[in-house]
N, C-alpha and C positions, 0 to 999 in steps of 0.2 A: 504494500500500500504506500504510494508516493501522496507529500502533503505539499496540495495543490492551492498558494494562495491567488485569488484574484480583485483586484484593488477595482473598484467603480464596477463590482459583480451584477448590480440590479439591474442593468439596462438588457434591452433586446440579445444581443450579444453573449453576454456577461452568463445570462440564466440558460443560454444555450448551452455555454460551454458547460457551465455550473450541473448541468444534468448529465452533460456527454461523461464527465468525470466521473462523476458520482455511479455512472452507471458501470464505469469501469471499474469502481471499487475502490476508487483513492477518498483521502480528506480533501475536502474541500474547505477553504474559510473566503468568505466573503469581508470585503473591507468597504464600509459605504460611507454616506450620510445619513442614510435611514434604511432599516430594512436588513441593516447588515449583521454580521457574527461579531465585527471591531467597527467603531466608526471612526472619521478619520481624528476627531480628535483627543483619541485617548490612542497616544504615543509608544507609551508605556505595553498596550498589546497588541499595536500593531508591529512593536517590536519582536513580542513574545512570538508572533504569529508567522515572522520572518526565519526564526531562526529556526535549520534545521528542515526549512521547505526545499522540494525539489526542482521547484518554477514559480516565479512570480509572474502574472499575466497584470499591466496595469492598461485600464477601461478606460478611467475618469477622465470626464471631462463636461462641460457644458455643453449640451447640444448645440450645434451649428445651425440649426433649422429656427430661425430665428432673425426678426431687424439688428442690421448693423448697426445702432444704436453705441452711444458714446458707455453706457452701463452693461450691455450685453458684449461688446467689443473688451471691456477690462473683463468681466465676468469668466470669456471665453478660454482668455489668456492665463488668467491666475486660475483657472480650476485645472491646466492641465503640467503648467511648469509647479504651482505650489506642491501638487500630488507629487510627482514625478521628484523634486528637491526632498519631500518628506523620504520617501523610499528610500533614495540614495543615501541618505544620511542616516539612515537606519540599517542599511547593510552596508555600511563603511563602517557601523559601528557593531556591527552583529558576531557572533565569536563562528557560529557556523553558517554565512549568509546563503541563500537560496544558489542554488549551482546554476540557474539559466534563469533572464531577467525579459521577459517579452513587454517591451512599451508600445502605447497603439504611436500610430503616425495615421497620415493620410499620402493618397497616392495624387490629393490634390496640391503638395507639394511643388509637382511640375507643371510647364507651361501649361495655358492655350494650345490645343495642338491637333493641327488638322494634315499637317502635311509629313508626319512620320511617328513612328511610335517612342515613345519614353521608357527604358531601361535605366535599371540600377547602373552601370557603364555610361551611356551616353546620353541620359537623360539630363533639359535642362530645367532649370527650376526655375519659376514665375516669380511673380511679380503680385504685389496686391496683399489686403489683408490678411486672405484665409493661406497664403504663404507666409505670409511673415508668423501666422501663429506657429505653422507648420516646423518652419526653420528654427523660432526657438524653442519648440517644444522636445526639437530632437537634440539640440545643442545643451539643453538644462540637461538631457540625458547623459549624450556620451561625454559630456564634461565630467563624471563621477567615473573615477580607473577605478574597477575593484577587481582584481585579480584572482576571486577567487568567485568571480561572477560574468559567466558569458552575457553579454550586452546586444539582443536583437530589436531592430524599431522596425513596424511593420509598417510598410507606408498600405494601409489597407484602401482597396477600391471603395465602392459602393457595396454593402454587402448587403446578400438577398435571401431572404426567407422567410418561411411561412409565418411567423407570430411575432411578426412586427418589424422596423424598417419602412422602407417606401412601399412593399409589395403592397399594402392596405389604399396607400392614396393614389396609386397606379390602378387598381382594382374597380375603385368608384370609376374613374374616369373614363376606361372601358366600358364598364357595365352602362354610364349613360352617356354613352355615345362621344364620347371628346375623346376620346383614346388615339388624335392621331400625331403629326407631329410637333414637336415643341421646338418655336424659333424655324428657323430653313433646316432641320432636320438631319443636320448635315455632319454634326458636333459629334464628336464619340464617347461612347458610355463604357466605359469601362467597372468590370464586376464583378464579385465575387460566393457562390452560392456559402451561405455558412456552415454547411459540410464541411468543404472544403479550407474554408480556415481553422477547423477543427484539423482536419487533419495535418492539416502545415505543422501545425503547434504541435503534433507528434511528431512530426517530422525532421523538427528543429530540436527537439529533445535528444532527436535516438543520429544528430548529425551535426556531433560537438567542434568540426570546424568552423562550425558558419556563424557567422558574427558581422556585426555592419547592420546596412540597410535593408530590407528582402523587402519587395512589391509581392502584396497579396491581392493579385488580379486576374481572373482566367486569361487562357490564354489568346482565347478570342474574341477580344474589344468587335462591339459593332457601332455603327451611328445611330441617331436618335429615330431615326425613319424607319432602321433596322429591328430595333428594340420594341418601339409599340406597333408595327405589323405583325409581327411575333407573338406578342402580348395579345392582341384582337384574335387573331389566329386559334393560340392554345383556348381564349374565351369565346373561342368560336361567337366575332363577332364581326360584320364587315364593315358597320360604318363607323368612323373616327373621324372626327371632324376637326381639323388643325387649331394650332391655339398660336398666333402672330406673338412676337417679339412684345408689342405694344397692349396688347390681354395679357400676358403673361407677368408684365410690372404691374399691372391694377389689380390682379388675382393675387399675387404676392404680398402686396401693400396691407390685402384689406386680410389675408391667413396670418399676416404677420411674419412671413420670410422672406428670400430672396433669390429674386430669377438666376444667381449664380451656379446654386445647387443643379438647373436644368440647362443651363448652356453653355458651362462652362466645358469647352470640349477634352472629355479625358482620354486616349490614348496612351495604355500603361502595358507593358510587358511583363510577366513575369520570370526574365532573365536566368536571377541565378537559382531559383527552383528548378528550373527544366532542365540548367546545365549541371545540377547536383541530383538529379533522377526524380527529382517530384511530378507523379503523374496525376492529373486531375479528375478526379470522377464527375463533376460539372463542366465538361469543356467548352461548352457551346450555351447559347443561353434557350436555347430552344430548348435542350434537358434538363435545364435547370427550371425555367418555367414551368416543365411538363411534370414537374417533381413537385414544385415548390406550390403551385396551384392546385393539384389534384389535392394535396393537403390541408390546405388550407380555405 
């Protein structure tokens, strides 16, 4: 029985893995703000809860799905460097610290990008807010050496699956009839089933060279034209009716988000998975809707 902690456990994500574990028969501890086995601020056993664990997975963060607003812009920021500094500083200080340190990232790190694909290698990184959070969230990381702790940041896609994520507000918009595409459609979405990051995270367990950056993105980005045809298709639905640049800021406005989450074009590879044997059991997104749907 390996003791598996994971820091910002409660979200979508978080209770995914939180089950996949448990059903393998490890400990699991939850570290939250509410809800959890330690909350973040009693120190003292989030300490207790480090030491002596096989993996640390950290979640936490403030959702991004949200107005760029001057209070939600700090909010973003400090929930995921403050976390991310607490840990560190807890297994720099821990006498047996966790042997492998998994931190979330985003694979919205990299550019805009319509005209070739982004690799851990040759990928370039943007420009803008939701990079800047990006670059210091990962920099608060690999700034902590702990040498007796492998350090992976996962720059994750968009992850999909059935009890929560985007699949829910994808799903209305199918079912009545706007399901088509978002902006010129042209943008790419890059994705990941959460299978599949379940299994990365084994993967990275039992493949103690690999340390760095790893993109968790299948390995077949489509455009956005691509994705909700697909999507109409598996909902066996034909009409989608496009939603213009200029609806999509007023739609945003009035949900309280921002049209970047849908047009910001992702094209992410993931590089050093495939070139270290990681095989995908979601490779396409038509299997993974065809999975992810029938479930849900």
């Amino acid at each position: 029985m390996n003791k598996i902690v994971i820091a910002g456990g409660t979200g979508f994500v978080g209770q995914y893995l939180f089950q996949k574990f448990r059903t393998l028969g490890h400990q699991v501890i939850i570290i939250g703000r509410q809800r959890a086995d330690v909350l973040w601020s009693d120190r003292r056993g989030i300490a207790e809860a480090l030491e002596n664990a096989d993996l640390l997975i950290n979640l936490a963060g403030k959702s991004v799905n949200c107005r760029y607003n001057e209070k939600n812009k700090a909010e973003i920021f400090s929930s995921r460097t403050a976390t991310t500094k607490i840990l560190g500083e807890l297994i720099s200080a821990a006498n047996n610290p966790p042997k492998l340190w998994l931190n979330s990232s985003t694979a919205t790190i990299y550019r805009h990008a319509e005209d070739r694909p982004m690799t851990e290698s040759s990928g370039d990184i943007g420009t803008g807010f939701s990079v800047d959070v990006a670059t210091l969230w990962e920099k608060t990381f690999f700034d902590f050496k702990l040498p007796q702790t492998r350090q992976v940041a996962l720059r994750m896609a968009i992850v999909l699956g059935p009890d929560g994520g985007v699949i829910h507000p994808f799903k209305n918009l199918v079912r009545f009839g706007l399901g088509g595409i978002q902006g010129n459609g042209k943008q790419y979405f890059s994705w990941i089933h959460i299978e599949d990051l379940f299994q990365i995270i084994l993967f990275l367990q039992s493949h103690g060279d690999m340390s760095g950056v790893i993109n968790c993105a299948a390995p077949h980005p489509i455009m956005n034209k691509t994705f909700m045809a697909t999507f109409r298709q598996v909902m066996q639905r034909k009409i989608g009716l496009p939603s213009p640049k200029w609806l999509l800021e007023i739609g945003a406005a009035l949900i309280g988000t921002e049209t970047e989450l849908l047009l910001k074009s992702r094209w992410v590879l993931p590089e050093r998975l495939e070139n270290n044997g990681y095989t995908f059991k979601y490779p396409t997104i038509s299997a993974a809707l065809q999975d992810i749907l029938q479930r849900g």
